[in-house]
C-alpha positions in Angstrom: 0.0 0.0 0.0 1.3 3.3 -1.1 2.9 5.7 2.0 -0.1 8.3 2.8 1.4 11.9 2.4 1.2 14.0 5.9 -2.3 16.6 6.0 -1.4 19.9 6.6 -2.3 20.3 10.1 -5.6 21.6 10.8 -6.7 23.1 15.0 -10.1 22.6 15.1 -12.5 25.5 13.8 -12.8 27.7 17.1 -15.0 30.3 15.6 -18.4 27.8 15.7 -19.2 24.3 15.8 -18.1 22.3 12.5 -21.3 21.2 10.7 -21.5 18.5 8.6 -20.7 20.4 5.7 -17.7 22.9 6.8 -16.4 19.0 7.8 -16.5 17.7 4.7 -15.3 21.7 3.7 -12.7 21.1 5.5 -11.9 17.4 4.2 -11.7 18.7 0.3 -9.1 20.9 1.3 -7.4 18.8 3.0 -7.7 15.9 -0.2 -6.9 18.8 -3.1 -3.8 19.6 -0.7 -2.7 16.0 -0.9 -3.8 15.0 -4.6 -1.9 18.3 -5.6 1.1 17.5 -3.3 1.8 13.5 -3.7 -0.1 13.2 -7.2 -2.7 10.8 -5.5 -5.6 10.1 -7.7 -8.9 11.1 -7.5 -10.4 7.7 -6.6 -7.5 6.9 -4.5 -8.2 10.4 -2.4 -11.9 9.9 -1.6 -11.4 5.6 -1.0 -8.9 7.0 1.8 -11.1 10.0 3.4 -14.0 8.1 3.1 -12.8 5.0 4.9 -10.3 6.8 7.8 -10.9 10.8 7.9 -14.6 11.8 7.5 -15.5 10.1 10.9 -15.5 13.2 12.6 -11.7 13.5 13.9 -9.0 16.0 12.9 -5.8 15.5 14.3 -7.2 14.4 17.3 -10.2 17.0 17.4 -13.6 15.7 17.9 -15.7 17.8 14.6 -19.0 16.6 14.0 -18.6 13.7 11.1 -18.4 14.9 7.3 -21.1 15.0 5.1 -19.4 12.4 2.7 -22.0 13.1 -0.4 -20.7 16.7 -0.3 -17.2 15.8 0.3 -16.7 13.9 -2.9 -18.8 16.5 -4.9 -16.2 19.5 -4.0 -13.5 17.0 -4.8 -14.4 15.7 -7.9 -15.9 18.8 -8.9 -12.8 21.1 -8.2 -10.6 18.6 -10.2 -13.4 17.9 -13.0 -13.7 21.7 -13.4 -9.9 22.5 -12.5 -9.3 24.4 -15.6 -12.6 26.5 -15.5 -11.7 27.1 -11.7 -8.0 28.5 -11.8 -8.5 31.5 -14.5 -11.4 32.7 -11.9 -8.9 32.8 -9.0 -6.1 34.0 -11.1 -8.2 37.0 -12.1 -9.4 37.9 -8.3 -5.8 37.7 -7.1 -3.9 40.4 -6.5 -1.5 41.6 -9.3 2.0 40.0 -9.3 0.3 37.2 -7.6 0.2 34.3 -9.7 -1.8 31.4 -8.8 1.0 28.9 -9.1 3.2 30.6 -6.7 -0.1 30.5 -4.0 0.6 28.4 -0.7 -0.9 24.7 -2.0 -3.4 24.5 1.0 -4.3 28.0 0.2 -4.6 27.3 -3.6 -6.7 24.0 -2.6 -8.9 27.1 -0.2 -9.7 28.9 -3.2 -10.4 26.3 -5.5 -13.5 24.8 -3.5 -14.4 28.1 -2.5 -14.8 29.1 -6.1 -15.8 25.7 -7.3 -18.8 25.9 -5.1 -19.4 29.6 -5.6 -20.4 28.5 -9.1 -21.6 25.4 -8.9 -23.9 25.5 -5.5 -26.5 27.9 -6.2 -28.0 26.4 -3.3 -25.6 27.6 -0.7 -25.9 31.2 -0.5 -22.4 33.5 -1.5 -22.2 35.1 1.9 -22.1 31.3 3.8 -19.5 30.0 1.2 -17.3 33.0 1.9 -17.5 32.9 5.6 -17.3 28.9 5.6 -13.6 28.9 3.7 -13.2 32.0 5.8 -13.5 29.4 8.6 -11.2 27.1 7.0 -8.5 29.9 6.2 -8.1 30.5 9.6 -7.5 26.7 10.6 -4.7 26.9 8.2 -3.2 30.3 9.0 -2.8 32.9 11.0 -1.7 36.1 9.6 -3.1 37.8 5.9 -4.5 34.6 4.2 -8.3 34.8 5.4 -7.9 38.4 4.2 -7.6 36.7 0.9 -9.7 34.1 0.8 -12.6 36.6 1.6 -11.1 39.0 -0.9 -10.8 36.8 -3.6 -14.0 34.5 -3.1 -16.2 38.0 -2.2 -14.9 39.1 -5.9 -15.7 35.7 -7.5 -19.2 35.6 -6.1 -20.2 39.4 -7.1 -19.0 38.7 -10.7 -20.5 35.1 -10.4 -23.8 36.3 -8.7 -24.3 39.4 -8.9 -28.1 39.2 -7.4 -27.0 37.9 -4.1 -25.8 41.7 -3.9 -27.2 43.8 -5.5 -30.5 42.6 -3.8 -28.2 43.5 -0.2 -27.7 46.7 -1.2 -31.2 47.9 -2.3 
């Protein structure tokens, strides 16, 4: 069996309670991060989180189990719709910041945020910006949340415009 590459490590979310979703959130970060940095394969990736890490445990922290459905949609869906995905963050980054020099847990941040910015209609903008908000700050401490809510905030006004103009008015 191949060696399983190390997680970036992940405190558990302080700000509220993990739900089933910001779990499984949580998870597709955590799987990008590992398909991007050992080249594991998409099947290979979800087999392993869903048979060891969507029980509910993160490095020892008790979260509330991951909604697996949603888990292997933000997976597959990031990596089916990789190349529609990366222009989107590319464009919301600052300039001189290309996305290939981005942090890869970061990168993998983005990429599900955007992903399910426009591809989850159902989840409203301002709860998928706050969620990988959330997740941003499991990772990190300093400037990248800042960027995860600048970039995904730019993403979702360009990508659903209503959502805000219907705030404002």
């Amino acid at each position: 069996m191949p060696e399983l590459q190390q997680q970036p490590k992940a405190p558990a979310l302080t700000r509220r309670a993990a739900n089933q979703r910001g779990s499984a959130r949580l998870a597709a970060v955590q799987a990008l991060y590992q398909m991007d940095v050992g080249g594991t394969s998409l099947p290979a990736v979800i087999a392993e989180f869903e048979a060891h890490r969507l029980d509910g445990e993160v490095e020892g922290e008790a979260l509330r189990p991951a909604d697996a459905g949603f888990f292997g949609t933000l997976v597959g869906g990031v990596v089916e719709m990789q190349r529609e995905v990366d222009p989107l963050i590319h464009e919301a980054l600052p300039a001189g910041w290309p996305l290939k020099r981005i942090d890869v847990t970061l990168r993998a941040i983005l990429r599900c945020g955007v992903f399910e910015l426009r591809q989850r209609k159902d989840v409203p903008a301002r709860v998928v910006i706050t969620e990988y908000i959330d997740v941003a700050r499991a990772f990190f401490e300093t400037d990248e949340p800042g960027l995860v809510n600048a970039v995904l905030d730019n993403v979702a006004r360009s990508c659903r415009p209503a959502e805000f103009d219907a705030a404002t008015t």
